[in-house]
N, C-alpha and C positions, 0 to 999 in steps of 0.2 A: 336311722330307722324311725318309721312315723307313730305316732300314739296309739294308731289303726294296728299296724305290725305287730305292738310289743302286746298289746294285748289278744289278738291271735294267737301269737308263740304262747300268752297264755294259757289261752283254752287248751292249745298243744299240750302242753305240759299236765291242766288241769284232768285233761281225758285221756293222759298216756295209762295210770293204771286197767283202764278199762279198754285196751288194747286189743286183748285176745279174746272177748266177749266180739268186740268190731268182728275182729279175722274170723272167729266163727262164726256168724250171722254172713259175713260176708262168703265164706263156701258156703254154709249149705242155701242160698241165696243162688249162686252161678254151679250146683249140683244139681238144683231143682229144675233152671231154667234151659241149664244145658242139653238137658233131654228135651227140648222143645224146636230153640230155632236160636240161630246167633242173632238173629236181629232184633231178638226180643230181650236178648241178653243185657246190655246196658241199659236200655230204660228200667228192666225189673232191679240193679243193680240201686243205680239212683235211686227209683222209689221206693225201697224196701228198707234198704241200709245207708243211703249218704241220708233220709231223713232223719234216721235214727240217729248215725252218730252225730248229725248237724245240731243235735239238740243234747247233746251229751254235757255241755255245761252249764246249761240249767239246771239238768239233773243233780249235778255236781254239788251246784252251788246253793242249792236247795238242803243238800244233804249234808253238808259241811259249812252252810253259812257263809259263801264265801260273797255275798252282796256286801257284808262288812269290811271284807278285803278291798274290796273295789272301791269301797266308799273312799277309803285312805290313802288308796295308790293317787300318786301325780298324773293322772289323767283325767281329764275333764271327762263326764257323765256319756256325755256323745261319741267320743274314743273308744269307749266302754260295749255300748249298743253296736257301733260300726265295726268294731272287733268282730262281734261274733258273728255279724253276719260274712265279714270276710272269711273269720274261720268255717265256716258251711261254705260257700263260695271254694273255698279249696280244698274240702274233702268232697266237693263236688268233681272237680279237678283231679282227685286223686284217683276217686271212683272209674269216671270216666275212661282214665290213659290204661288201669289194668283192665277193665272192662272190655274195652276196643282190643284191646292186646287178645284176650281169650277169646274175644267174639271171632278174631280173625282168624286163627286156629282153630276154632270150634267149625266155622265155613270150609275150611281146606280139610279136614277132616272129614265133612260131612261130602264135600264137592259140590255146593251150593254158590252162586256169584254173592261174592260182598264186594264191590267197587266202589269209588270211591263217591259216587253219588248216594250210594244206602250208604256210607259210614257216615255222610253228613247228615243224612235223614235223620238217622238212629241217634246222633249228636243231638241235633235240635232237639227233637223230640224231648232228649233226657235233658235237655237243658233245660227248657218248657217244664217238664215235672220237679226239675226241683225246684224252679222259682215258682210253681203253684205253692209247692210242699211250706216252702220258709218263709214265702208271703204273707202263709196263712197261722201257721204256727209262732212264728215269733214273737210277735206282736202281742199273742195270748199269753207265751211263756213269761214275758218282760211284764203282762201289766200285773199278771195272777198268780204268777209260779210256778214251777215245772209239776209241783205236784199237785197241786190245784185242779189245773187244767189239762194233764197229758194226755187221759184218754182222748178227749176233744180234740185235743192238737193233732193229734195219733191221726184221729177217726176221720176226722170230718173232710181233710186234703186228699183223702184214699176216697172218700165218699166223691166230692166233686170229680176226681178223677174218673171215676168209674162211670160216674152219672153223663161225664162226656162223652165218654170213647160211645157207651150203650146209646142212649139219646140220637148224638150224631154218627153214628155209626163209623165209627173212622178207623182208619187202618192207615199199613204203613205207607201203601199208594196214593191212599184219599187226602193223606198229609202232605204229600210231597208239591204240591202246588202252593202251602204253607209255610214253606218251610225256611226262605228268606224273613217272613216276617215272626217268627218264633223266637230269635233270636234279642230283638232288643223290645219283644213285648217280655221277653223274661226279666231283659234289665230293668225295665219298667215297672214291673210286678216289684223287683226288690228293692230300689228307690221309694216305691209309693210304700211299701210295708215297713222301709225304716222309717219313713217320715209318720207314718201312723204308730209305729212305736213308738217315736220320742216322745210326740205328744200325750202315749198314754204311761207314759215309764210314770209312777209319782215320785221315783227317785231321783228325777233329774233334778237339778239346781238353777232355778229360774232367774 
C-alpha cells in the first residue's frame, strides 16, 4: 500500500463520524433533483455533495488539529496533500456509481432515453465539475485553513460554475461536442492544483 493510499483510508476514517450528515445532504440532494430530470441528477450530485464531503478533512483537521497528526506520521508532506486529493477523487467515484444507478431508474420510471451516449455525457460533465470544485478549493484549504477560507472555497467554484453554463449558454447537447476533451482537462485541472498546493502548503519541508 502506497503513502498516497494510507493516507486516504485516512481521511476515510478521519470523516467516518460525519457519515450520516454526507447520507443526508446526499438524499435530500437526489430528492430535490429527482423531481427535475435524470440527467441532471449526477452533475447536481457531484456539485453539491462530493464537494462537500471532498473537503470534510479539512474540516476535520481544523477542528481537532489534526495537521499535528500529520506532521508526525511517516509520511513525507506530499503523501499527505496527494492523499487528499485522492480521497475526493474517490468520493467523486463514489458519488458517481450511486448517482448513474438512480439516474438510471429515475429515466425507466420517468420513460425518458438515458443511453449510453447521455450516461457519458452526464459522466463527463460531473467529472469536469468536480475537478473545477477541488482545483479550486484545495489549494485555499491547504494554504489558509478550512475555517479561514470555506465560505470562499464553498462560493466561488459554484460562482464560476454558474457564471459558465449562463455566459455560454450550455447545456447538455451544446457539451456533447466537448466531451472527449472534458475528461483529461479535468485531470489537468487537479495535477495543476496539487502542484499549486505544494508550493503554497508553508508546512511542507523544504
Amino acid at each position: 500500500m502506497t503513502a498516497i493510499t494510507r493516507m486516504a483510508l485516512l481521511d476515510l476514517r478521519t470523516v467516518a463520524p460525519y457519515r450520516r450528515q454526507g447520507l443526508v445532504l446526499f438524499a435530500l440532494v437526489a430528492v430535490l433533483f429527482a423531481n427535475k430530470s435524470a440527467v441532471t441528477l449526477v452533475p447536481a450530485l457531484v456539485l453539491l455533495v462530493t464537494s462537500q464531503v471532498a473537503a470534510y478533512p479539512f474540516l476535520v483537521a481544523d477542528k481537532a488539529g489534526l495537521e499535528t497528526l500529520y506532521a508526525v506520521l511517516p509520511l513525507p508532506r506530499r503523501s499527505v496533500l496527494y492523499g487528499h486529493y485522492a480521497w475526493a477523487t474517490a468520493s467523486f467515484l463514489g458519488t458517481a456509481a450511486v448517482g448513474t444507478a438512480l439516474a438510471v431508474v429515475l429515466a425507466r420510471v420517468e420513460a425518458v432515453p438515458f443511453g449510453e451516449h447521455t450516461l457519458v455525457t452526464v459522466l463527463a460533465v460531473s467529472w469536469a465539475l468536480f475537478a473545477v470544485n477541488v482545483a479550486i478549493q484545495f489549494p485555499l484549504f491547504i494554504r489558509f485553513g478550512y475555517s479561514r477560507i470555506s465560505v470562499v472555497g464553498t462560493t466561488v467554484p459554484l460562482a464560476v460554475v454558474t457564471l459558465a453554463v449562463v455566459r455560454l449558454h450550455l447545456t447538455m447537447t451544446s457539451i456533447e461536442t466537448w466531451v472527449p476533451l472534458l475528461w483529461p482537462a479535468g485531470v489537468a485541472a487537479l495535477v495543476i492544483s496539487a502542484t499549486v498546493a505544494m508550493s503554497a502548503d508553508h508546512r511542507r519541508v523544504r
